[in-house]
C-alpha positions as CSV (number, residue, x, y, z in Angstrom):
1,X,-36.5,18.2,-13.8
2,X,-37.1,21.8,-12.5
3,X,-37.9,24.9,-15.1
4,X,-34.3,26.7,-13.6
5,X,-32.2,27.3,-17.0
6,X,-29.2,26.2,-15.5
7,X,-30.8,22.8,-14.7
8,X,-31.6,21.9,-18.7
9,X,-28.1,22.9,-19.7
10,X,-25.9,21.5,-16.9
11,X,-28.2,17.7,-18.3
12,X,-26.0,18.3,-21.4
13,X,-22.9,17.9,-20.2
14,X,-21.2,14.9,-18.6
15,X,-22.8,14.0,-15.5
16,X,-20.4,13.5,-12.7
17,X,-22.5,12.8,-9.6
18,X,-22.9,9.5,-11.8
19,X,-19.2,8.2,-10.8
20,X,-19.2,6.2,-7.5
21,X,-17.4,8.3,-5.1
22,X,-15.9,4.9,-3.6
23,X,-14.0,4.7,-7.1
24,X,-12.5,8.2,-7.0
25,X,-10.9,7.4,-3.6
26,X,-9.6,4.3,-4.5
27,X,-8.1,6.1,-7.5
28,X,-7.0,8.9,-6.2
29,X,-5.2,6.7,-3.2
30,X,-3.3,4.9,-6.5
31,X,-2.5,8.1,-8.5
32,X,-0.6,9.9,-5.0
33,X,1.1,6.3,-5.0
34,X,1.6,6.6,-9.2
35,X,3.1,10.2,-8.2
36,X,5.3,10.1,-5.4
37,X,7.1,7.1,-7.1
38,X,7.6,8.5,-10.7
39,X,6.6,12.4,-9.9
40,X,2.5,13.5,-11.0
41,X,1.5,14.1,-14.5
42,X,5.0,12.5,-15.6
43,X,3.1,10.8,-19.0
44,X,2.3,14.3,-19.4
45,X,5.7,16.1,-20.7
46,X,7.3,12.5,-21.2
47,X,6.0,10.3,-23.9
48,X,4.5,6.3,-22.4
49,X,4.2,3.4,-24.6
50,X,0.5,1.6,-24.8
51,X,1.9,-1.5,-24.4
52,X,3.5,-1.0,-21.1
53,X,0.3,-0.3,-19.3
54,X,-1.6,-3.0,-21.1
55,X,0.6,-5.5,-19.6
56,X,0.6,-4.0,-16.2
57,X,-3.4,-3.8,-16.4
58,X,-3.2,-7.5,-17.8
59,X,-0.8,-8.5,-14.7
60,X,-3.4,-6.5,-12.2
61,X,-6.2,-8.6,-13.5
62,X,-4.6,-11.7,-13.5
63,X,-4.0,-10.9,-9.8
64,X,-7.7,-9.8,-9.2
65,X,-9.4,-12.5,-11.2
66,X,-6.9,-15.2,-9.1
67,X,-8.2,-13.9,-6.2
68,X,-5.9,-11.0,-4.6
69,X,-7.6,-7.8,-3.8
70,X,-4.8,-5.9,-2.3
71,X,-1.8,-5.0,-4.8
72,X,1.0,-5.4,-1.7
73,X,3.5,-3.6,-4.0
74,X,1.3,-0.3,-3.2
75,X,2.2,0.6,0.4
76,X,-1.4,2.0,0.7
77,X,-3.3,-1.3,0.5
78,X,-4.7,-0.6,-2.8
79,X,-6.3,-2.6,-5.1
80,X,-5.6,-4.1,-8.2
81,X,-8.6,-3.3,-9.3
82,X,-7.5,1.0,-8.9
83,X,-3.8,-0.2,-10.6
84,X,-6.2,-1.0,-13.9
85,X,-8.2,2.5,-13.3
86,X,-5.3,4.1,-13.3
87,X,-4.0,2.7,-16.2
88,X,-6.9,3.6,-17.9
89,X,-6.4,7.0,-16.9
90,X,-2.7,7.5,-17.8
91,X,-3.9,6.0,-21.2
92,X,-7.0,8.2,-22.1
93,X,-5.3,11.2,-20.4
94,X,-2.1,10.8,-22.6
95,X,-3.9,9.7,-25.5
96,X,-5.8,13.1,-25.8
97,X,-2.8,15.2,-24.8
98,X,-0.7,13.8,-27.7
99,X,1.7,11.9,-25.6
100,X,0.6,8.4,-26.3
101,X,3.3,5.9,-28.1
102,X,0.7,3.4,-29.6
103,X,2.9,0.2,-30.0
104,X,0.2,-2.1,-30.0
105,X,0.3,-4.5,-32.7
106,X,-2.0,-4.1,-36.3
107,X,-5.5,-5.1,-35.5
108,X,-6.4,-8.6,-35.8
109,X,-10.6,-8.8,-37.0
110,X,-10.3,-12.6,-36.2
111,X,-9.8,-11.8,-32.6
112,X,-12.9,-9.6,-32.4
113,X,-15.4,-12.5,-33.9
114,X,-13.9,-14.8,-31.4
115,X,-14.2,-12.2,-28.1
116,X,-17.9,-11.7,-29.8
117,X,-18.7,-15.7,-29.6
118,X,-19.0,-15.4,-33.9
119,X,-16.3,-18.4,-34.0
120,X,-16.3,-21.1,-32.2
């Protein structure tokens, strides 16, 4: 650290330069895709359901983890792995924005102790 003022204030916020630039790309390539098929910022003035973009992020994964690394449904050669970031995104940024139909089902404490290895 250096004594410069700015320097001990700008380590309190959220540190950016921290996010792998490769990431962003890869996002950003999905979110133009995301946009010029439904119209950008869309889950913005219009309402999404969380269980829609669970499944998709479910699908994407099921994809990935099978061994596909390009999602050939995005004319850009993305991956699925960028189909889940951008879920993620449409979730969080809807979420805080007020936007966010949360349809998933009542919580279910039995499925935690078994994701956490408690039951066996």
């Amino acid at each position: 650290m250096d004594n410069n003022p700015k320097t001990a204030m700008g380590a309190l916020k959220v540190q950016m330069h921290t996010i792998p630039q490769s990431a962003l790309v890869a996002l950003g390539h999905r979110m133009q895709h995301g946009a010029e098929k439904y119209g950008a910022f869309n889950w913005r003035t219009e309402p999404i359901s969380t269980s829609v973009y669970i499944s998709a992020m479910m699908r994407h994964l099921a994809a990935f983890a099978d061994g596909e690394w390009e999602d050939v449904e995005c004319p850009r050669g993305s991956s699925h792995l960028s189909a889940i970031m951008a879920c993620c995104a449409l979730l969080i940024d809807s979420e805080g924005l007020g936007t966010l139909i949360d349809d998933r089902p009542p919580p279910n404490p039995y499925t935690i102790k078994l994701l956490n290895g408690e039951v066996k």
